[in-house]
N, C-alpha and C positions, 0 to 999 in steps of 0.2 A: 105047778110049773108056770102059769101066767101070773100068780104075783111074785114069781123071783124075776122076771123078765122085767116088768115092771118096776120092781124097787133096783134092779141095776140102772135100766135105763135113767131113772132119778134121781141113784146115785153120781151118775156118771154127768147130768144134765148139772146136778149139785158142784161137781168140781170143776166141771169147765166155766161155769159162773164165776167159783172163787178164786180160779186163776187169771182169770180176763177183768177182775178189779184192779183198780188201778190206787196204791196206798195213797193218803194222806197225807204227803210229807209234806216239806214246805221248799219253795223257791228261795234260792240263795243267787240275785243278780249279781254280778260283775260290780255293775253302779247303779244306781237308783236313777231310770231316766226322771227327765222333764219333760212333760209334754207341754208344746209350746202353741197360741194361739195361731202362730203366723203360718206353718207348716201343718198341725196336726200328726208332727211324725215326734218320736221317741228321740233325747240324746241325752249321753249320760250326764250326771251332776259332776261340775267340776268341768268340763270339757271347755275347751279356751271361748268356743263361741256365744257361750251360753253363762259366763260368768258362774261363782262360787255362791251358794245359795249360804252359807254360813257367816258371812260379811254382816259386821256388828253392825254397822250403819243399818236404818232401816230407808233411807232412799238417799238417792245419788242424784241432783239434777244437776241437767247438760244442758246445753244452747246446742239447737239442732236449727239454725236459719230465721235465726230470729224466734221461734216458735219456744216455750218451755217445758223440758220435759223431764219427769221426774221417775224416778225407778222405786216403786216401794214393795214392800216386802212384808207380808201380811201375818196374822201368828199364827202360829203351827195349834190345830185344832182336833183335840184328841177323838177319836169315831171309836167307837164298837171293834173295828177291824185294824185301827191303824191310826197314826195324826194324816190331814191335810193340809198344807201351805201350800198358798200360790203368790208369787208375786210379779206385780203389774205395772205395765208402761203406761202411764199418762202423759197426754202432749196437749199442749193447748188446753186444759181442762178436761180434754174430754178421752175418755179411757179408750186404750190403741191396742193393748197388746198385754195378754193373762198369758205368763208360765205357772205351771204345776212344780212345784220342786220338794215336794213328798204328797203321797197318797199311798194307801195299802197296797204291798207286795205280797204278803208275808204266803198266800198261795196263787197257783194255779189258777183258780176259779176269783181271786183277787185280781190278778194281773189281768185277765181275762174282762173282767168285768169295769174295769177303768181304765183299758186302752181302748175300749166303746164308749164309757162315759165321757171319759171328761175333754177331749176332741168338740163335744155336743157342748158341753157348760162351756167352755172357751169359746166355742161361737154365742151363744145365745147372750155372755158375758158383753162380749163386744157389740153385738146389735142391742142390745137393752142399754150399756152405758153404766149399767149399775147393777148390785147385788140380787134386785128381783126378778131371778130368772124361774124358771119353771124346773121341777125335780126329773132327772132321768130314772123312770122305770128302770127298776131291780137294783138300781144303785144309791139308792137313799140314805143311807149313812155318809158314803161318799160327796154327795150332794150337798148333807146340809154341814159338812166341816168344808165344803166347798164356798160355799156362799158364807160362812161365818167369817172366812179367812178373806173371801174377797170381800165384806165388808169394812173388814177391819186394814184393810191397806187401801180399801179406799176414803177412809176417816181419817188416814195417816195422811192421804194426797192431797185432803182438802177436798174431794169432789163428790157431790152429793146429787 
């Protein structure tokens, strides 16, 4: 009589387990945000204030007050999990302003893990001025298709 209590009770301990998992499927966004240096918040790709990350040109410079500032646009750098591009406002020589405009979606625990990351690398980006920044814990693949990509538009801008 007490091991049938017991093997109910671990049966039943067993299915409430397997119903309280949660599948593996995969996120399917709307758009693929940007996360941008200057905010820190999420907007989608294509969205008019954020320009079209698909624009063949790899930089656009404009006269902003005398000062020169160039828009370059880094190469999409394949990870483990996903590609990374970001591309970056340089003014005056000196680096202003890191968008993200791909990094891994493709789940849950994706999205999760680099709407904490890369906020961190976009600042550390703009206080260092250059690619060697320091890797964010748990997100290491995303990290180093991070810094590849913003080396490589910043070799594009000329700023070293």
């Amino acid at each position: 009589m007490r091991r049938m209590i017991i093997t109910s009770a671990a049966t039943a301990a067993g299915i409430v387990l397997l119903l309280s998992l949660k599948p593996h499927g995969t996120v399917t966004p709307q758009a693929e945000p940007v996360i941008s240096s200057d905010t820190g918040s999420a907007a989608p790709v294509g969205d008019a204030s954020s320009g079209s990350p698909s624009a063949s040109s790899p930089s656009s410079p404009s006269s902003a007050g005398g000062s020169d500032t160039k828009t370059v646009t880094g190469s999409a750098i394949d990870t483990r999990y996903g590609p990374v591009q970001v591309r970056i406002t340089v003014t005056g020589g000196k680096l202003t302003k890191v968008d993200v405009l791909q990094y891994p979606t493709e789940s849950n625990r994706d999205v999760e893990i680099n709407t904490f990351a890369i906020p961190q690398l976009n600042q550390e980006a703009i206080t260092a001025g250059n690619a060697n920044i320091d890797s964010v814990s748990g997100a290491t693949y995303t990290t180093d298709g991070y810094t590849r990509s913003l080396q490589s538009a910043l070799d594009q801008a000329g700023v070293h």
